[in-house]
Backbone bond lengths (Angstrom), bond angles and torsions (degrees), N, CA, C in turn:
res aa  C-N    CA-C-N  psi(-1)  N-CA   C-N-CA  omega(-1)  CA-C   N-CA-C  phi
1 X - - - 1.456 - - 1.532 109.96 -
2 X 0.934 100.55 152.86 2.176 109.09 -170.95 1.233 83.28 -102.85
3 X 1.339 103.30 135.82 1.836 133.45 178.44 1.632 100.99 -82.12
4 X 2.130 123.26 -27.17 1.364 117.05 -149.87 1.244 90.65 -77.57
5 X 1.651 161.58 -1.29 1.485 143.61 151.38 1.035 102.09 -47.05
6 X 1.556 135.51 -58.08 1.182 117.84 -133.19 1.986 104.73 -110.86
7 X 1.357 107.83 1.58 0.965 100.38 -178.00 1.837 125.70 -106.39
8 X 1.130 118.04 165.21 1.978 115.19 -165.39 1.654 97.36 -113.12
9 X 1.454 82.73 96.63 1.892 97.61 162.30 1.246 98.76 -25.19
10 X 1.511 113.92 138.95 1.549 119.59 166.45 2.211 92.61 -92.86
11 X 1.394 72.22 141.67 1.676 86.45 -175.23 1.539 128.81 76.66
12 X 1.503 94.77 25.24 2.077 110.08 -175.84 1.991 89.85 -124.40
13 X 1.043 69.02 152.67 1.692 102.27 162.34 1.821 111.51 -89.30
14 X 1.555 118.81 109.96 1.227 105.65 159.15 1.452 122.65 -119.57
15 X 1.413 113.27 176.43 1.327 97.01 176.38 1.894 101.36 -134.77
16 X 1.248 125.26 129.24 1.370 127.19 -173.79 1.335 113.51 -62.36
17 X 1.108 146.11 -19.43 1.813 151.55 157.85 0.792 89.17 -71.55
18 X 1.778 150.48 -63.56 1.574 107.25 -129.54 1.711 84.87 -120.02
19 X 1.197 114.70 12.67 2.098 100.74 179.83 1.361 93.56 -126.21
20 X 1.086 139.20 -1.86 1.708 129.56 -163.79 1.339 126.63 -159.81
21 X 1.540 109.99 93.08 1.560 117.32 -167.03 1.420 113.98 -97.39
22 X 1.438 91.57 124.89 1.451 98.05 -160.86 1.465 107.83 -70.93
23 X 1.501 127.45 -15.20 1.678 125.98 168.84 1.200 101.77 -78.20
24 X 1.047 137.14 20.80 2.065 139.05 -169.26 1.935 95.54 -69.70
25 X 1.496 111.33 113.98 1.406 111.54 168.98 1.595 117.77 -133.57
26 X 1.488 101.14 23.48 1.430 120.42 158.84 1.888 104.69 48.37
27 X 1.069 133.25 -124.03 1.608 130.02 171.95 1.217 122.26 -74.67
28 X 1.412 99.36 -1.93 1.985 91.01 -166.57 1.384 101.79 -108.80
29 X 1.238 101.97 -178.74 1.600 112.40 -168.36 1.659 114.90 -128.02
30 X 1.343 100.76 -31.63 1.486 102.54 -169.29 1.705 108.60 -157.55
31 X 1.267 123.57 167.74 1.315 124.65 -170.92 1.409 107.49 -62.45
32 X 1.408 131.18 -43.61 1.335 141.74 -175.31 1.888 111.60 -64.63
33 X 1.476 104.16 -28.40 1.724 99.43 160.60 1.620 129.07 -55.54
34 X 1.682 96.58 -27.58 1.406 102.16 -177.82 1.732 141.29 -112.90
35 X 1.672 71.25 2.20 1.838 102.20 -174.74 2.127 105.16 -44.79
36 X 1.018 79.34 -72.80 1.783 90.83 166.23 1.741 125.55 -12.13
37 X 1.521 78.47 -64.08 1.895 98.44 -144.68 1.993 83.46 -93.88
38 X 1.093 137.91 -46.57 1.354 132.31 146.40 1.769 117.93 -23.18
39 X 1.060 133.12 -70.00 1.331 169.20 129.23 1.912 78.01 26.74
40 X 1.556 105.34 -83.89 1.504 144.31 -148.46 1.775 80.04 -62.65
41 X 1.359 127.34 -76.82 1.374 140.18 173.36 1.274 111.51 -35.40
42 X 1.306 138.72 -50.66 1.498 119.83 162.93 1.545 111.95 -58.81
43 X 1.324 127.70 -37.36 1.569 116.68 -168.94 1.290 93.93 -80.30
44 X 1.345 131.81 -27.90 1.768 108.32 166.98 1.288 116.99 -69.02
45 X 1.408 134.49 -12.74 0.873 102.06 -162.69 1.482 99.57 -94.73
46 X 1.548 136.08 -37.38 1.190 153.11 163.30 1.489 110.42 -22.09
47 X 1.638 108.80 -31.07 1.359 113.13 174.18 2.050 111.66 -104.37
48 X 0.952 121.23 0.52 1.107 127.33 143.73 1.329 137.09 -65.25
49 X 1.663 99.40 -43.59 1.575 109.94 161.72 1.520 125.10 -50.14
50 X 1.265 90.64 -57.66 1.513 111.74 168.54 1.676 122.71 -17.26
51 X 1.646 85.33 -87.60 1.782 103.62 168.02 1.555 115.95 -42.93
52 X 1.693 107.42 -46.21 1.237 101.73 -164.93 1.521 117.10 -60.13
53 X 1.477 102.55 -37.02 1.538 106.02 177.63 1.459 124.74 -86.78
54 X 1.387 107.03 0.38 1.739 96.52 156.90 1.919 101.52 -101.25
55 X 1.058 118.87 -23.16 0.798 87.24 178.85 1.828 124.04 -92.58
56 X 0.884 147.74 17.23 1.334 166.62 30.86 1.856 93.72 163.25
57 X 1.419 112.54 64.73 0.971 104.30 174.41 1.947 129.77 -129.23
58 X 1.579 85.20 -8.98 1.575 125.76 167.40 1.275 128.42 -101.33
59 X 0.824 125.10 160.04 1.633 121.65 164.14 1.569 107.35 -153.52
60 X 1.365 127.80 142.09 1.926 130.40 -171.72 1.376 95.23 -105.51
61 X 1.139 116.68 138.72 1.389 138.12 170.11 1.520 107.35 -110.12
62 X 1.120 137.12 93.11 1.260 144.50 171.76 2.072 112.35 -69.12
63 X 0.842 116.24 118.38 1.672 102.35 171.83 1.486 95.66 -133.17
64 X 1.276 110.54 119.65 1.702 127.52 137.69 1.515 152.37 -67.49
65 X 1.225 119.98 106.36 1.816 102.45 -171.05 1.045 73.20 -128.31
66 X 1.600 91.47 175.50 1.758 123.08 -164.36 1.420 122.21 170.50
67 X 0.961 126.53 154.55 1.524 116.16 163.18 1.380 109.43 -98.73
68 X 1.487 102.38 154.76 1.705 114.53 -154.74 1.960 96.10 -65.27
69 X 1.422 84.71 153.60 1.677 112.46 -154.84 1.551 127.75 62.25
70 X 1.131 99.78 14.91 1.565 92.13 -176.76 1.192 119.58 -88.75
71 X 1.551 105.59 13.85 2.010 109.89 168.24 1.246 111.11 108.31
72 X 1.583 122.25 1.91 1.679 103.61 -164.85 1.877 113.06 -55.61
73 X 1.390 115.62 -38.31 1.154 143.12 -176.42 1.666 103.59 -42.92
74 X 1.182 105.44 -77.99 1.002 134.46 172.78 1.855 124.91 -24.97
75 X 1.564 91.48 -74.17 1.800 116.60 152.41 1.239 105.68 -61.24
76 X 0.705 146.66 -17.31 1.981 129.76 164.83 1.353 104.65 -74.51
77 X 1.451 100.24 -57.72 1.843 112.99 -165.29 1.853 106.72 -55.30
78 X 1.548 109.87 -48.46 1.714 112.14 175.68 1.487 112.69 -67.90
79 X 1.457 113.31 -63.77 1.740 112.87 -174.22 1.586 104.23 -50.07
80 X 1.491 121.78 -50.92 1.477 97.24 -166.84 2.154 108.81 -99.91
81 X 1.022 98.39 36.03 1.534 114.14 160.35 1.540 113.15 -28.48
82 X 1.442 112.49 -47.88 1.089 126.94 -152.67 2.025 112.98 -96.20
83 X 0.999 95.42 -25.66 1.567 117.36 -154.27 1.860 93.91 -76.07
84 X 1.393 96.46 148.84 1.582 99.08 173.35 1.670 107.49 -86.17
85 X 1.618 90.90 129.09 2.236 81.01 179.45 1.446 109.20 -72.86
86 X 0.974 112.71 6.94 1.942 106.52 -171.36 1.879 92.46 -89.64
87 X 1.370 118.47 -3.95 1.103 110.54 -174.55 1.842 117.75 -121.23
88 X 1.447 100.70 -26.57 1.524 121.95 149.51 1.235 145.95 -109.62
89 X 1.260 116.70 136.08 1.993 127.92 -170.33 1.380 106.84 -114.94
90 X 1.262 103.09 125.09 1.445 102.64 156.95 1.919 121.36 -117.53
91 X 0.877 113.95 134.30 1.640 145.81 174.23 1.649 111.44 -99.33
92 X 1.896 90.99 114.73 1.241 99.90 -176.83 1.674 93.90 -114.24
93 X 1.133 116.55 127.89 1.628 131.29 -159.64 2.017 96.54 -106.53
94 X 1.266 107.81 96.72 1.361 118.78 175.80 1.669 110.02 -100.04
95 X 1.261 112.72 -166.89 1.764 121.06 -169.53 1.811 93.67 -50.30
96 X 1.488 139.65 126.35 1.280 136.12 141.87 1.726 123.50 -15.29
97 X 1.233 99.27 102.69 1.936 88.86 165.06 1.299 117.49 -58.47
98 X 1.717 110.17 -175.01 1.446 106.17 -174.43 1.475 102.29 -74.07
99 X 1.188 118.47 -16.02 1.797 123.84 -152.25 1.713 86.99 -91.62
100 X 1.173 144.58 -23.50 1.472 143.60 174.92 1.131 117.90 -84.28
101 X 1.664 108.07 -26.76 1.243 116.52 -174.28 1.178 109.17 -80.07
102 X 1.934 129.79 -35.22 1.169 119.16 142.32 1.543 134.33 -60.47
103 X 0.583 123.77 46.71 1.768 130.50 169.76 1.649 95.22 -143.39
104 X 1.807 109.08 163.05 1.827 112.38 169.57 1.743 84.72 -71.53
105 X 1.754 80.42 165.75 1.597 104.85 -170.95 1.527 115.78 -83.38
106 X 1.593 114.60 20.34 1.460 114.94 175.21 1.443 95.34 -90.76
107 X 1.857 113.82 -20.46 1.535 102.84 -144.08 1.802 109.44 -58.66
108 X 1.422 117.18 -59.66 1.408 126.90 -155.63 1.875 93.90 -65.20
109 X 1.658 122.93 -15.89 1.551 107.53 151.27 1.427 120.24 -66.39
110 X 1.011 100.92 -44.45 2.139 97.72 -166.25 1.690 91.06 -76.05
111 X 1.176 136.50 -36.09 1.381 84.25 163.74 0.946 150.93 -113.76
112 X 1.439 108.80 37.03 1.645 133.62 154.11 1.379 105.63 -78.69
113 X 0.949 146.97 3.55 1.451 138.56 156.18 1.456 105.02 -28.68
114 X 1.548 96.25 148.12 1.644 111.33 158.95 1.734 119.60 -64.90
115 X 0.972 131.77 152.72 1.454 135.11 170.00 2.273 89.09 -88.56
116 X 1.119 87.35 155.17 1.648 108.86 167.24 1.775 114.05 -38.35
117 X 0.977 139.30 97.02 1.449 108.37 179.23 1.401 113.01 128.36
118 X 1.429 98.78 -9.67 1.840 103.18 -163.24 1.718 90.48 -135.99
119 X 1.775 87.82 -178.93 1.801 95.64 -165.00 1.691 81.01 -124.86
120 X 1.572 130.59 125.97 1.354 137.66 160.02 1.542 127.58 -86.91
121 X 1.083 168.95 174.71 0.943 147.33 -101.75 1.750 118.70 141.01
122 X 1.089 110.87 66.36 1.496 124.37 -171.33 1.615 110.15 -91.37
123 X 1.574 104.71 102.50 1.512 87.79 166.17 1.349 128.64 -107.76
124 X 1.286 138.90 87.83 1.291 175.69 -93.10 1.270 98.02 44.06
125 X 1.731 118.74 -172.81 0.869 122.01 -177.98 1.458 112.58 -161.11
126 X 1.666 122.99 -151.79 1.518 115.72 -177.61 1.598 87.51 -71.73
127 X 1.106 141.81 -16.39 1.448 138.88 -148.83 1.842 86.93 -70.54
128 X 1.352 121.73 -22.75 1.320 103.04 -170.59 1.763 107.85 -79.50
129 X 1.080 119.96 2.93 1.705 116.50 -173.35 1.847 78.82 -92.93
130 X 1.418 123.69 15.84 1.800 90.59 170.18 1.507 106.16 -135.50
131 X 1.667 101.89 10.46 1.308 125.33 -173.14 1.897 108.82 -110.02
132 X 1.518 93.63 -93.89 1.995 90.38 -170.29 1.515 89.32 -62.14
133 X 1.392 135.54 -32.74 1.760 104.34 -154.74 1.315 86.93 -96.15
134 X 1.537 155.35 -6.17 1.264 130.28 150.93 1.992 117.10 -63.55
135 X 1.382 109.81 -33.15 1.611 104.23 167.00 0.777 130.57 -52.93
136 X 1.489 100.80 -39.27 1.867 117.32 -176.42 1.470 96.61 -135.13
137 X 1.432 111.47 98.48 1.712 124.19 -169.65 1.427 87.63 -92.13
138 X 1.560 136.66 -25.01 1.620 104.51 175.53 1.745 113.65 -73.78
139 X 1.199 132.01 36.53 1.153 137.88 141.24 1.969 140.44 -82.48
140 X 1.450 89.62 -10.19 1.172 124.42 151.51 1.337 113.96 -36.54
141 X 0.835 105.81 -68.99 1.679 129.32 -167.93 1.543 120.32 -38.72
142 X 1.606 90.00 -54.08 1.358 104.72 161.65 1.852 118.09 -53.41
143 X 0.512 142.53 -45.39 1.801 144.93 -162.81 1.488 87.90 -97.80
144 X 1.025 129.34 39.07 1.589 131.04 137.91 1.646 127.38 16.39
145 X 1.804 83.37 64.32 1.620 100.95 -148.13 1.516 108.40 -85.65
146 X 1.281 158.06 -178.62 1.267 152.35 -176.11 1.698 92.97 -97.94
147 X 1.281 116.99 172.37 1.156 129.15 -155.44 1.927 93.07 -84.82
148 X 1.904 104.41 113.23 1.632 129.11 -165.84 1.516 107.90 -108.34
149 X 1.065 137.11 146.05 1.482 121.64 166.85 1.937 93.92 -94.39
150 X 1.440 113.30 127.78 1.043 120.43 143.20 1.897 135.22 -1.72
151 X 1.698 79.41 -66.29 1.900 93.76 -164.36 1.616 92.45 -59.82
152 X 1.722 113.14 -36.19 1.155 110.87 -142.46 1.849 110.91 -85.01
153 X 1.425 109.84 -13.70 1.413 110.39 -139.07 1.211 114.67 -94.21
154 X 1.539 100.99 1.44 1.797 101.56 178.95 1.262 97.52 -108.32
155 X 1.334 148.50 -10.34 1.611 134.81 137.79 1.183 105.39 -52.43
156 X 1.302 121.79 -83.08 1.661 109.78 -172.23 1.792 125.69 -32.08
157 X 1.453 88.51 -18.53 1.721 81.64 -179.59 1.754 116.55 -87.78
158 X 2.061 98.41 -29.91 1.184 107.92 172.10 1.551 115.40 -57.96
159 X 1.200 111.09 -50.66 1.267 108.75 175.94 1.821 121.09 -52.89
160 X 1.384 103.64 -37.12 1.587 103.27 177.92 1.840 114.74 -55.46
161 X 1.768 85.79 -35.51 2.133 87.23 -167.93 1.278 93.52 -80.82
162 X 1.267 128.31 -28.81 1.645 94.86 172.83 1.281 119.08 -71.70
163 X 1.206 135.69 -34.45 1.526 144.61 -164.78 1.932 90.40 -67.93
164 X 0.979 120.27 -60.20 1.563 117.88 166.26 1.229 118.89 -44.09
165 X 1.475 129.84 -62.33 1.274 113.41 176.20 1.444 120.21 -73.24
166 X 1.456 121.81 -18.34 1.684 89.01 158.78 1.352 126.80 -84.21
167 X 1.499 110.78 -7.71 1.419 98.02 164.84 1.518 120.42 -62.72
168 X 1.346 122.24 -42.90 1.286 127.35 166.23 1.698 125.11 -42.20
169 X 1.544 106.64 -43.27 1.432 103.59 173.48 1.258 106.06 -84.17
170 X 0.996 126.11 -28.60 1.929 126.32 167.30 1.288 111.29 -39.07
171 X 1.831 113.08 -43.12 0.879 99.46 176.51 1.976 121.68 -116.35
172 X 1.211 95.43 59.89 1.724 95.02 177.92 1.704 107.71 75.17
173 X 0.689 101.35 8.28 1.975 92.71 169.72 1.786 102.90 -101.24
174 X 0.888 116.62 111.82 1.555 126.84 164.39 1.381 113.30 -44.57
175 X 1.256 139.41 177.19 1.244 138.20 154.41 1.478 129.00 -168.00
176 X 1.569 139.75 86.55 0.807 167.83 -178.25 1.931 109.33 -77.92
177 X 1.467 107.25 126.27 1.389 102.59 -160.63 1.646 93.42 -138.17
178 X 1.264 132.32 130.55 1.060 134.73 -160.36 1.221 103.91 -135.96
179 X 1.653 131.18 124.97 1.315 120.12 160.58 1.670 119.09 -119.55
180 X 1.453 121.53 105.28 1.118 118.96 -158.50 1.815 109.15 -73.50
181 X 1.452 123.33 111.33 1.006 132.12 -169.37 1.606 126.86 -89.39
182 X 1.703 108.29 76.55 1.454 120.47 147.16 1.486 129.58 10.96
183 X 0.693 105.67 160.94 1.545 122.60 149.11 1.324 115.42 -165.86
184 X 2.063 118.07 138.74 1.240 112.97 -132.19 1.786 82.07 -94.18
185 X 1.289 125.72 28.40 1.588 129.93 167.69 1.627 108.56 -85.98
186 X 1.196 104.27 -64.17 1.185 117.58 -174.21 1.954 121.79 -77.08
187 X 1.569 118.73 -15.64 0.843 152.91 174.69 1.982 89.06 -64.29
188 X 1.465 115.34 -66.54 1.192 119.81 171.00 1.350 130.77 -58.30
189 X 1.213 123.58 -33.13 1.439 135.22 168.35 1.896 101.11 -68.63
190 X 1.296 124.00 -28.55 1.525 110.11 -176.99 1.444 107.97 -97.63
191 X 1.165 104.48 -9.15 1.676 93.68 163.46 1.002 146.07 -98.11
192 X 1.735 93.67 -13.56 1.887 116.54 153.73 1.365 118.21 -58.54
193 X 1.616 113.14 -32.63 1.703 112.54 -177.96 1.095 118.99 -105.10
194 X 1.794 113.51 12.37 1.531 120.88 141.94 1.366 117.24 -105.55
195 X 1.300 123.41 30.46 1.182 136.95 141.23 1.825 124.94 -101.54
196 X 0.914 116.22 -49.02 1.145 151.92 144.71 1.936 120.85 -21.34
197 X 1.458 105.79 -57.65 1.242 122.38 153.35 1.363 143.29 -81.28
198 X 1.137 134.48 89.20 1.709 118.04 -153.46 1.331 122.42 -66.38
199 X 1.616 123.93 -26.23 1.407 120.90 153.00 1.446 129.83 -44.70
200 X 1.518 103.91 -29.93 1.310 122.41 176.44 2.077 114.22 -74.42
201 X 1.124 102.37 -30.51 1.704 115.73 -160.85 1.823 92.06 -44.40
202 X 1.016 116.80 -62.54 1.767 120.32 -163.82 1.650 103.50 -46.85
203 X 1.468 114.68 -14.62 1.702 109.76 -173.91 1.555 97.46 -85.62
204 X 1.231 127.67 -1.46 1.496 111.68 -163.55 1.409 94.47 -147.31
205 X 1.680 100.22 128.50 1.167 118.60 147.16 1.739 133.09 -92.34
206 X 1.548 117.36 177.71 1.471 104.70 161.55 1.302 97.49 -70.58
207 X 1.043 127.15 -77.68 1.738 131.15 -172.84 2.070 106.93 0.20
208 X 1.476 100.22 -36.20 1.350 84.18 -170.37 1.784 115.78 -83.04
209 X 1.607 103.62 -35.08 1.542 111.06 172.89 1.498 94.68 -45.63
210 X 1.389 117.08 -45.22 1.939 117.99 -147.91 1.903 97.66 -64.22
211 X 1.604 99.01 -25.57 1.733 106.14 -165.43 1.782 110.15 -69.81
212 X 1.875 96.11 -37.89 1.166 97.50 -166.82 1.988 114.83 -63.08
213 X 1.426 102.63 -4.14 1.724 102.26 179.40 1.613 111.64 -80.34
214 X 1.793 111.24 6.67 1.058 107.93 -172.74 1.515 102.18 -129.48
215 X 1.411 106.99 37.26 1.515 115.95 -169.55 1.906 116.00 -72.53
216 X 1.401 75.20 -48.12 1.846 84.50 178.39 1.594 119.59 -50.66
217 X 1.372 95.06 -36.82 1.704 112.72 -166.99 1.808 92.77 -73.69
218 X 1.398 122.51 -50.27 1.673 135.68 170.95 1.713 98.28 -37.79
219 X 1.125 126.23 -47.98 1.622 134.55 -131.80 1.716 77.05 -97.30
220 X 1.521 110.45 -53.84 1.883 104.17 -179.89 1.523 107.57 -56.06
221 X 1.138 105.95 -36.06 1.841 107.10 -154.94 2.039 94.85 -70.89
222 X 1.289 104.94 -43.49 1.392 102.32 -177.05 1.627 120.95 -82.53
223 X 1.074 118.49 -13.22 1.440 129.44 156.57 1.636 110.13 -57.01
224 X 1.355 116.43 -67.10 1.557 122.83 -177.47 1.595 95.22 -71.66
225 X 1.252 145.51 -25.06 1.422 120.60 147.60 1.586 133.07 -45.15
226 X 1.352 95.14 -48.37 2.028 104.13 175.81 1.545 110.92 -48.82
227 X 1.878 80.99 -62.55 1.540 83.77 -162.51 1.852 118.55 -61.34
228 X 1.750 101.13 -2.65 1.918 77.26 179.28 1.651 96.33 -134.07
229 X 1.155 101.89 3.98 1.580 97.04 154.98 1.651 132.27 -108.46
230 X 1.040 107.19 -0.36 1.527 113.38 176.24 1.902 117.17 -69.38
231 X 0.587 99.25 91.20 2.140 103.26 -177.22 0.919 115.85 -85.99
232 X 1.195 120.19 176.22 1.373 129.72 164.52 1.691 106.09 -90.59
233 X 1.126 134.67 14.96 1.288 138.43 -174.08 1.515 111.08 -131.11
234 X 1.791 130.76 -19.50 1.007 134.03 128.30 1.547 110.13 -144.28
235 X 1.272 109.61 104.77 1.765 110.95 151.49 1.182 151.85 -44.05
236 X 0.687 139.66 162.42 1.631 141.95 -165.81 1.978 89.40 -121.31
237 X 1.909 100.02 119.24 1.179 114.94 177.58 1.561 84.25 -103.57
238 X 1.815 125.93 135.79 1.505 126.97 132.87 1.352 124.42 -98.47
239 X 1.238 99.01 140.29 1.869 111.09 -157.44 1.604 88.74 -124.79
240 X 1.410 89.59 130.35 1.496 112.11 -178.12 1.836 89.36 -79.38
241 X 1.265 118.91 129.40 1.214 143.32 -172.70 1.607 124.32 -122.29
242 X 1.387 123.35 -6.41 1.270 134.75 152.07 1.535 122.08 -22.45
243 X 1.782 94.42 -63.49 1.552 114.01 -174.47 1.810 103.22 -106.53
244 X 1.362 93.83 129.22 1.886 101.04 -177.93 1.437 96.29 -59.56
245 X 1.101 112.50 -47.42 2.141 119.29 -154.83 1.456 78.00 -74.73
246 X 1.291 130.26 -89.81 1.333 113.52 -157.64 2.025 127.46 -38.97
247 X 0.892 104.07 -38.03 1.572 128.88 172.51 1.791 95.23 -42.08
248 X 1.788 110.43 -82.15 1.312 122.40 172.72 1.509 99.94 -23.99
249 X 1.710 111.85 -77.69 1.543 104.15 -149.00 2.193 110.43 -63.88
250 X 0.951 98.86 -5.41 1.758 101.27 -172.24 1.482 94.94 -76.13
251 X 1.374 104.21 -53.20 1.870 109.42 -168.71 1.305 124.92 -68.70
252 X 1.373 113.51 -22.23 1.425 139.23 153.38 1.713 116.75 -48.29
253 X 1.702 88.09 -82.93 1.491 85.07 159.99 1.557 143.85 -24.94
254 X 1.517 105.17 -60.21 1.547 124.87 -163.42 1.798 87.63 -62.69
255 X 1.350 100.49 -61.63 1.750 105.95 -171.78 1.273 116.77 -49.64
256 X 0.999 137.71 -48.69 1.206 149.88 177.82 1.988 115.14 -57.21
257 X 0.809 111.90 -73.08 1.720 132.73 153.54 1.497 106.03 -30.93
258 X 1.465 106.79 -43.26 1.633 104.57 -179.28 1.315 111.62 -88.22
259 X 1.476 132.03 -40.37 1.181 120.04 144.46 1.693 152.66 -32.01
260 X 1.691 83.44 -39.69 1.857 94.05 158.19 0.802 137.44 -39.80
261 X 1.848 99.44 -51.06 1.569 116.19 169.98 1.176 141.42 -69.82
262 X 1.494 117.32 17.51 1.647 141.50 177.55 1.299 89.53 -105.12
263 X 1.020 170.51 1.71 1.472 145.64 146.14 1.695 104.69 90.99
264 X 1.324 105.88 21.53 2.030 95.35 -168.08 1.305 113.74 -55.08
265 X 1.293 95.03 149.56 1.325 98.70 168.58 1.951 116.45 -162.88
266 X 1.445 106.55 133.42 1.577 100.93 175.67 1.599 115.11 -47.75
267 X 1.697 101.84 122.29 1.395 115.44 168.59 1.715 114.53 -24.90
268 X 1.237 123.41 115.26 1.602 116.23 166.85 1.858 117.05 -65.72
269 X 1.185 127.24 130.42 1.433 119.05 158.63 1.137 128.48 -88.39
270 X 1.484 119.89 149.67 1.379 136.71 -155.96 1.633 99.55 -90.85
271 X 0.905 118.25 136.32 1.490 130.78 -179.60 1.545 125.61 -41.39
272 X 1.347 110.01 -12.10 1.727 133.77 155.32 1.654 102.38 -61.74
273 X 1.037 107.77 -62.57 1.479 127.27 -176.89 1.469 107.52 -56.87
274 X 0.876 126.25 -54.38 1.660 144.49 -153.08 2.044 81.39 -89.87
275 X 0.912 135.80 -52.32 1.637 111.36 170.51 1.268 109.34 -85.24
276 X 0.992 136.88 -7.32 1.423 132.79 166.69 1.943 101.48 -53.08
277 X 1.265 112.74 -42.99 1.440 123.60 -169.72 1.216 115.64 -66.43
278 X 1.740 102.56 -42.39 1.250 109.26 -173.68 1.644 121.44 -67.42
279 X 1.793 99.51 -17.36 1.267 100.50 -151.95 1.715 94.33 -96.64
280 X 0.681 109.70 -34.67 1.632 132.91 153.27 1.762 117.46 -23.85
281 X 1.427 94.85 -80.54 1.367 98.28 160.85 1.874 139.91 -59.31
282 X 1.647 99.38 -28.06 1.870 97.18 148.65 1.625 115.74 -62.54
283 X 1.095 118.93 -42.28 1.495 110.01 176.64 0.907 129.26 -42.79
284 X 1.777 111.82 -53.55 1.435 116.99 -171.79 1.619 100.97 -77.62
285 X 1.230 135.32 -65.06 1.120 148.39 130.23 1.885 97.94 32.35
286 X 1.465 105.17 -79.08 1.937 111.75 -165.90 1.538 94.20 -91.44
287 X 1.414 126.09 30.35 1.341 107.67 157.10 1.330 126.99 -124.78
288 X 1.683 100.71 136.55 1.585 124.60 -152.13 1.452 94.54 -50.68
289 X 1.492 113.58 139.03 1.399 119.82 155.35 1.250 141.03 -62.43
């Protein structure tokens, strides 16, 4: 599958209505077209993990945004099905405590970083200091910032996350950025049947109906995110999010494909090592049963 639908030229202008449909299901038709070839994409990736952590010289930073229901939960829980947790973390980034709120607002990300060797797993991310607290800028307030100009502070911040994430890929952290793309139709239909469902009731608050009156203003804020954070050093993937199965098989894909392109491979041993094995194996080998 070609990643160029879903991904935001670094250095273009896009706009989410008129370049990116969130019902987008490319050749397929239904969940059962892709059961298979999904299937195949988790067992690669399980074996990507693998390599990556002996060979311990990378680490993937996964980050998700979205507007609520659009599956992030969901797409974590299916794509990494496969993966050993002793080797992946995921971080779900809710309202800042007071203790974050004293530190800058990269801090409680950097040190959720991945260690070398492992796959990390951000669901939201710092991306929300350019998202809800630009919707609702009297949240500002809180992070008890030194005296900012307004006009200025959501460039200055864009500019900070890129300067961070290439330091991060500078230094061996991967970074894969996913925004699973809604539609505020269907967005409404999943929050009626977590109302609707009583197993479902604990996923939904009012707070979230109250958010969706501020959708349009969400839809600007994440547009002027793409367009000045998307690089050539980490991009901005949009994932048509309509359909769960289709959603799964794109994010699968992209990860996997992007992993290829690290060259992994199990550490070789040095010929110290390599009779160390041998000598090893006579032991076990000459001992009585």
């Amino acid at each position: 599958m070609s990643k160029d639908p879903f991904i935001v030229p670094p250095g273009t202008k896009i706009s989410l209505k008129k370049d990116y449909n969130p019902g987008y299901t490319g050749n397929y038709i239904n969940k059962t077209d892709v059961e298979g070839i999904l299937e195949k994409d988790i067992q690669r990736l399980a074996k990507f993990q693998d390599v990556l952590y002996a060979q311990n010289n990378y680490a993937l930073l996964i980050i998700f945004q979205a507007m609520d229901a659009a599956g992030k939960d969901s797409t974590i829980k299916h794509v990494m099905s496969g993966v050993n947790p002793q080797g992946c973390q995921v971080y779900s980034f809710k309202s800042p405590s007071e203790e974050e709120l004293d530190h800058d607002y990269l801090w409680r990300s950097a040190k959720a970083l991945p260690e070398r060797g492992r796959m990390g797993i951000f669901n939201r991310s710092y991306y929300e200091e350019t998202l809800i607290v630009r919707v609702h800028p009297e949240l500002l307030k809180a992070q008890r910032l030194p005296d900012f100009d307004i006009t200025k502070i959501w460039q200055q911040r864009f500019e900070e996350i890129n300067n961070f994430e290439k330091y991060l890929v500078n230094n061996g952290i991967i970074i894969l950025k996913f925004f699973l793309n809604i539609s505020k139709e269907e967005q409404k239909k999943r929050f009626l049947k977590r109302i609707e469902t009583p197993e479902k009731n604990w996923k939904f608050s009012k707070s979230d109906a109250l958010e969706r009156q501020f959708w349009d203003d969400y839809i600007q804020a994440y547009e002027d995110v793409f367009n000045s954070t998307s690089t050539k050093w980490a991009p901005w993937y949009i994932i048509p999010a309509d359909h769960k199965w289709f959603t799964r098989l794109v994010v699968a894909d992209i990860i996997c494909k992007k992993l290829a392109t690290l060259n992994l491979k199990y550490p070789s041993l040095g010929e110290e090592h390599q009779q160390e094995l041998l000598k090893a194996q006579v032991m076990l080998q000459s001992e009585k049963q």
